[in-house]
C-alpha positions, -999 to +999 in steps of 0.1 A: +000+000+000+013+035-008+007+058+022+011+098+023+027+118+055+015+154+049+043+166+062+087+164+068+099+127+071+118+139+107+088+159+124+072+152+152+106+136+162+104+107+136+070+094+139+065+082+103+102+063+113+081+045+143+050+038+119+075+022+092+094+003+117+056-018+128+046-017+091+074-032+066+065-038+034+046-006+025+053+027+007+059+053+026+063+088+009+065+121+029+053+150+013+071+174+028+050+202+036+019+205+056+000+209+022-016+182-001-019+186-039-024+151-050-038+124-039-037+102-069-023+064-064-022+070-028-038+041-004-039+060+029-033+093+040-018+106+075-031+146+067-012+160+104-021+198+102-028+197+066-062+205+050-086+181+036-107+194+015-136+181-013-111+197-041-084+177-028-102+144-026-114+148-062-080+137-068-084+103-051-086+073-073-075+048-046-079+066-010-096+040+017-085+056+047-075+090+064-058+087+090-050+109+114-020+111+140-039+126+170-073+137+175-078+164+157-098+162+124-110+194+118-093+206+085-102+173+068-135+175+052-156+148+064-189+146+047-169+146+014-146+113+021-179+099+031-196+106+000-166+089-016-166+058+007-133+066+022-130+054+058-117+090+081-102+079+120-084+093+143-062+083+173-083+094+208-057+114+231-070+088+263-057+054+248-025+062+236-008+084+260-012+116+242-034+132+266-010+125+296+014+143+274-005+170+268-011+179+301+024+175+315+028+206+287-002+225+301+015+224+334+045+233+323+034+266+309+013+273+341+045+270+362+069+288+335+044+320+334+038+319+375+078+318+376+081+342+355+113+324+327+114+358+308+126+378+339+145+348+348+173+350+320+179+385+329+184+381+365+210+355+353+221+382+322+227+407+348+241+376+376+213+388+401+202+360+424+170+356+443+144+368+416+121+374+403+091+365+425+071+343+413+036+330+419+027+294+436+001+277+426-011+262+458-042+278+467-049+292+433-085+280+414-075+261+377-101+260+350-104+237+330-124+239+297-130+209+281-131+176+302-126+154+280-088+129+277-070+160+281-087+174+306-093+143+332-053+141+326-046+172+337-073+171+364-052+142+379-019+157+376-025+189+391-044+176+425-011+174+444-002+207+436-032+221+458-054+239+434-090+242+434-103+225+401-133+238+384-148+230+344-172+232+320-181+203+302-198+199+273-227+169+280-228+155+315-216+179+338-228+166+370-217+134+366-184+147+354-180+167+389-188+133+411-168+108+386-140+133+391-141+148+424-141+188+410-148+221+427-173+227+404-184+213+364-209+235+343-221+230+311-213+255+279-238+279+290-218+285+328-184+294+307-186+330+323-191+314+360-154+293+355-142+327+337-149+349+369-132+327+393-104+313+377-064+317+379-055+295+350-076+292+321-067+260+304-088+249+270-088+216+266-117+212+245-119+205+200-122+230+179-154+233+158-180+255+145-197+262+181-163+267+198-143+288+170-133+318+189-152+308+219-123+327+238-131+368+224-133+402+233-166+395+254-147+370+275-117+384+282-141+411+296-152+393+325-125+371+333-104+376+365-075+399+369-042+384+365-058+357+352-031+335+331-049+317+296-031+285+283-042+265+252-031+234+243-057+225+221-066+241+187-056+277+180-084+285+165-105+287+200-091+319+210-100+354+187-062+365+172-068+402+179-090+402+210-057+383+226-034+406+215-053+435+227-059+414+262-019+411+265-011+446+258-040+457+279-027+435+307-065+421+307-051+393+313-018+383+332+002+363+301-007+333+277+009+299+279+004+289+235+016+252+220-012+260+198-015+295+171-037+317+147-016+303+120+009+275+123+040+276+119+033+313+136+054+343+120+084+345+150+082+382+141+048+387+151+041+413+175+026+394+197+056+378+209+064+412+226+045+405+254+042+382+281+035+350+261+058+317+267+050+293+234+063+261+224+059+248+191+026+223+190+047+198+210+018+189+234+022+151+223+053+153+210+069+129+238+081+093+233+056+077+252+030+095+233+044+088+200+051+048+205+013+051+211-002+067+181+019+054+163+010+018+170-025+029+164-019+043+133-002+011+120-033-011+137-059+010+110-032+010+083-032-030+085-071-037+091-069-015+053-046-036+039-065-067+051-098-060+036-114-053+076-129-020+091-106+001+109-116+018+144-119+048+155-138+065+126-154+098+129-184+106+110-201+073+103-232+070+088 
């Protein structure tokens, strides 16, 4: 079978290299770029942050399966590689490490804006010890937008560090509070009620048409001073200009981003000026995480090549 990697052979620290390794015997061609042009002759297709659209697949004489490399499907164009009886998955973030992952990151960005890094290479710069102060987060309240992988992972990392948990959920929400012992769950509707109270705003939650720019002028608005926002999920959940206007405003306190408007982000942007620590969509870019969606990767990729139906599939009829 002839399988496409929308995107460099090495990124994502060799993960096609981990999906050949399990599938010998296959063709494997990288494209190079996170852009497809052609799909002609091509068996399966791994689309990472490329786009998926009906145009595209009108190239496909041969495409059973898409195949995504994490969870996120929203730049391939569903309906249409229905309509053309080609199978579309995706790897869920809580079954192959990816969310654990994920939220180590989240944390890390919490603790590198409460420490302040920035100031921290210019006390060493100018060799002065003892600052700058930073912020604990003992005692602060964390929350938590979307509780779904991602966010029960974090939930259970960041008890010990003695925050009060809150969320919003999208279906469920009281049960999502008792099966997770949580402050406080609220549905979509109660997103101004975590907004008011929280420290840390971490989005954990997909990105589609109800929660493009869910995060906007109107909430930045009425969320709490000093507040620090961190997104590790889509960039698309968070309004471009109403951040950058929240950051030079000091709305809010700084934003923790492994997720951006546009990816790769220009470096030169002028956001960058202020106090935002980024790191390059690396959320589930750990070993651990990449052994694992890799190996389910390769488990669709042979269920193709054997004639059965892969799992995982998004949109089915």
């Amino acid at each position: 079978m002839k399988i496409l990697f929308a995107a460099s052979e090495d990124a994502w620290g060799g993960f096609l290299n981990r999906v050949k390794k399990i599938l010998p015997g296959h063709e494997f061609i990288a494209e190079g770029r996170f852009e497809i042009t052609d799909l002609s002759g091509i068996d399966v297709l791994i689309p990472t942050m490329s786009r998926v659209t009906e145009e595209t697949l009108k190239t496909a004489d041969k495409l059973q399966l898409i195949q995504q490399c994490g969870a996120g499907l929203e730049l391939v164009d569903i309906n249409a590689a229905r309509k053309r009886g080609i199978f579309v998955a995706n790897v869920p973030t809580d079954v192959s490490g990816n969310a654990d992952s994920v939220a180590e990151l989240a944390i890390y960005l919490m603790i590198g804006l409460s420490r302040n890094t920035e100031m921290m290479k210019d006390s060493l710069k100018n060799r002065i010890m003892g600052g700058p102060m930073g912020l604990s987060l003992k005692g602060r309240t964390v929350g938590i937008v979307g509780l779904g992988g991602i966010g029960k992972a974090l939930v259970h990392r960041l008890r010990p560090f003695g925050v009060k948990l809150i969320g919003v959920k999208q279906s469920k929400p009281v049960q999502a509070q008792k099966d997770l012992c949580l402050d406080w769950v609220g549905g979509p509707d109660d997103l101004d009620i975590l907004l008011r109270q929280s420290d840390y705003v971490v989005l954990c939650l997909p990105l589609n048409d109800a929660s493009q720019g869910l995060i906007n002028h109107d909430t930045f608005k009425i969320m709490k001073p000093g507040v620090f926002l961190i997104n590790v999920s889509r960039g698309g959940l968070v309004d471009y200009k109403a951040l950058k206007s929240a950051l030079k405003s000091k709305v809010i306190a700084g934003a923790g981003l492994d997720v951006f408007w546009e990816e790769p982000p220009d470096p030169e942007d002028d956001m960058f000026q202020y106090n935002v620590m980024a790191t390059p969509h690396i959320g589930g870019a750990t070993d651990v995480s990449m052994q694992g969606i890799a190996k389910l990767v390769a488990k669709n990729i042979n269920f193709i090549a054997n004639g059965k139906t892969p799992v995982n599939q998004m949109g089915k009829a």
